[in-house]
N, C-alpha and C positions, 0 to 999 in steps of 0.2 A: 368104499363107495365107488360103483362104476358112473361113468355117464355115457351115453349114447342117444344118436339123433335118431328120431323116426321123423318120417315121412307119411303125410296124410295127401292124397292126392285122387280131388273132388269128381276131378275129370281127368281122364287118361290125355297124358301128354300140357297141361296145364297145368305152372308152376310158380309158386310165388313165395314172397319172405314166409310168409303165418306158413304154408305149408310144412316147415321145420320146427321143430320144439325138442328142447332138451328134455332128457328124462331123468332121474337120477335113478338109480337102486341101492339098498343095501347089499353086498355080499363079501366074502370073504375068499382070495384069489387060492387059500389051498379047500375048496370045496370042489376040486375036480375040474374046474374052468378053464387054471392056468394048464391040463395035460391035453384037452380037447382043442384049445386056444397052437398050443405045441404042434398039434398033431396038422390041424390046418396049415400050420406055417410048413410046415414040411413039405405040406400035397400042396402051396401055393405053386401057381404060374409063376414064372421069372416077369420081373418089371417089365412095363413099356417103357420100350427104348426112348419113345415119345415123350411120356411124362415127365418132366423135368424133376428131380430131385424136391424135397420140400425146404423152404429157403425159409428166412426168420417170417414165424408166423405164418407161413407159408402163402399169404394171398401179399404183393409186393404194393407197397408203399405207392400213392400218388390216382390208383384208379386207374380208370380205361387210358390206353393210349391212342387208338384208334376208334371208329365204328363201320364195322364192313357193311354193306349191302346190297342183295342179290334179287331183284327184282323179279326177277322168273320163279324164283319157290318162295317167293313173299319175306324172304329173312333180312333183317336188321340186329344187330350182334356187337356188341363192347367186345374189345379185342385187350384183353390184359397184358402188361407186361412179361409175362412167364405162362409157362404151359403147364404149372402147377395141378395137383387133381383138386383142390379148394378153388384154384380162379377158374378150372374147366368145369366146376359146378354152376356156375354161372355167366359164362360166355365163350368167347375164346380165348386162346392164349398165343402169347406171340413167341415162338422158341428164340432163347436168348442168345443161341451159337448161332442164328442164320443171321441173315443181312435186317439190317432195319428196312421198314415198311416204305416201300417209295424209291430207296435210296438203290442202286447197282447190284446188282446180287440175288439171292435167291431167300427171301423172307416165310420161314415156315409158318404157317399159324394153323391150329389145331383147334378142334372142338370135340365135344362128343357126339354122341350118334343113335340116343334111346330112349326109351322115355321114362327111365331113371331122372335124367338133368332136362325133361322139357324137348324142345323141337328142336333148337339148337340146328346143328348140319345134320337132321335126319333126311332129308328132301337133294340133298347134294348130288345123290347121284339121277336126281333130276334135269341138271343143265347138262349144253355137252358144249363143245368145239363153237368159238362164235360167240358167245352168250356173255355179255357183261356182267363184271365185279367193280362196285367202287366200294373205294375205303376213304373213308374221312380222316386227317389226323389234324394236329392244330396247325398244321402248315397250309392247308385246302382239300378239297375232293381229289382223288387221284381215282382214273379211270383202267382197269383192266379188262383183259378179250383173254377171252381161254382157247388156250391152243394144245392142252394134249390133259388125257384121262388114262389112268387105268390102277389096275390093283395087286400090291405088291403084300410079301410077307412082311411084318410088323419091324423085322431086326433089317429091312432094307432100307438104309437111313441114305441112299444114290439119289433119292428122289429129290434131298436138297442140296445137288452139288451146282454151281451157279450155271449161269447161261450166258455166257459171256459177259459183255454189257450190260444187257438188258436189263430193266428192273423188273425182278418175276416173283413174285407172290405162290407158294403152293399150300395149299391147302388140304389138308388129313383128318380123316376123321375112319372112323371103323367099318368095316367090312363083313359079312353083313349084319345088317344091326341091333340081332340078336344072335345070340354066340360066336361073337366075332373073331375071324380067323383070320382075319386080311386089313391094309389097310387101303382106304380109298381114296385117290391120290387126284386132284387137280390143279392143274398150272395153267396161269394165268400173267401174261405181258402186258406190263401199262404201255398204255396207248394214246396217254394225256394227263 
């Protein structure tokens, strides 16, 4: 027996729990599946270097740690512990090698970018230079100012090398967002 999710989706770019449902099927893995199943893996893309590995269960223990929000493209977003592709189904994710959120360093956080997973960072490369980022965590509101954009190749992981001091916050998401070739990179300096 296989299982697999489909996706019913009422309106384009609106997403919710009911829109997923498991399916089941009968079948039997030597009916030709497991060589065509083979053959895709073969002609697969190499991982994003982004996507974090899948951890136990793969969506990490405890819920949101944060909630960002970006008042210029209307976004409000749970920011996960991990940058898992199960917790980037449903929000962002906080990459677990960068700096924690707030704290000296350079804090990656990742979402997607299509309307596969909803609005999510579709609208990101709407703000520019200037434009406030807060993130909520259970410590208070922390306030960011974005000071530089641009768009690198996927396997250029310089984008979270720190900045001295400063607590900086960067932000990724896909390039463009459909057939994405690039990623789209914004940094942002708390400023309070």
């Amino acid at each position: 027996m296989f299982t697999s999710v489909v996706e019913d989706h009422s309106e384009e770019g609106d997403y919710s729990d009911e829109d997923l449902r498991i399916e089941e099927s009968e079948g039997d893995a030597d009916d030709g599946e497991s060589e065509s199943l083979a053959a895709q893996a073969a002609n697969a893309e190499p991982p994003d270097p982004i996507v974090e590995p899948n951890q136990a269960g793969d969506k990490q223990p405890g819920g949101p740690i944060a909630l960002i929000q970006i008042d210029k493209i209307n976004l409000t977003l749970p920011i996960l512990p991990a940058a898992t592709e199960a917790n980037l189904r449903v929000g962002a994710g906080h990459l677990s090698s960068t700096a924690e959120i707030g704290a000296a360093g350079n804090a990656g956080i990742a979402a997607h970018r299509s309307h596969t997973y909803g609005r999510q960072f579709n609208r990101l490369d709407e703000i520019g230079r200037g434009d406030i980022v807060k993130v909520t965590t259970k410590t208070g509101e922390q306030v960011y100012e974005v000071f530089d954009l641009n768009v690198v190749v996927p396997e250029d992981t310089s984008v979270l090398t720190p900045f001295g001091d400063d607590a900086v916050i960067t932000l990724i998401t896909c390039e463009p967002m459909i057939n994405p070739t690039h990623r789209l990179i914004v940094h942002a300096k708390r400023i309070s």
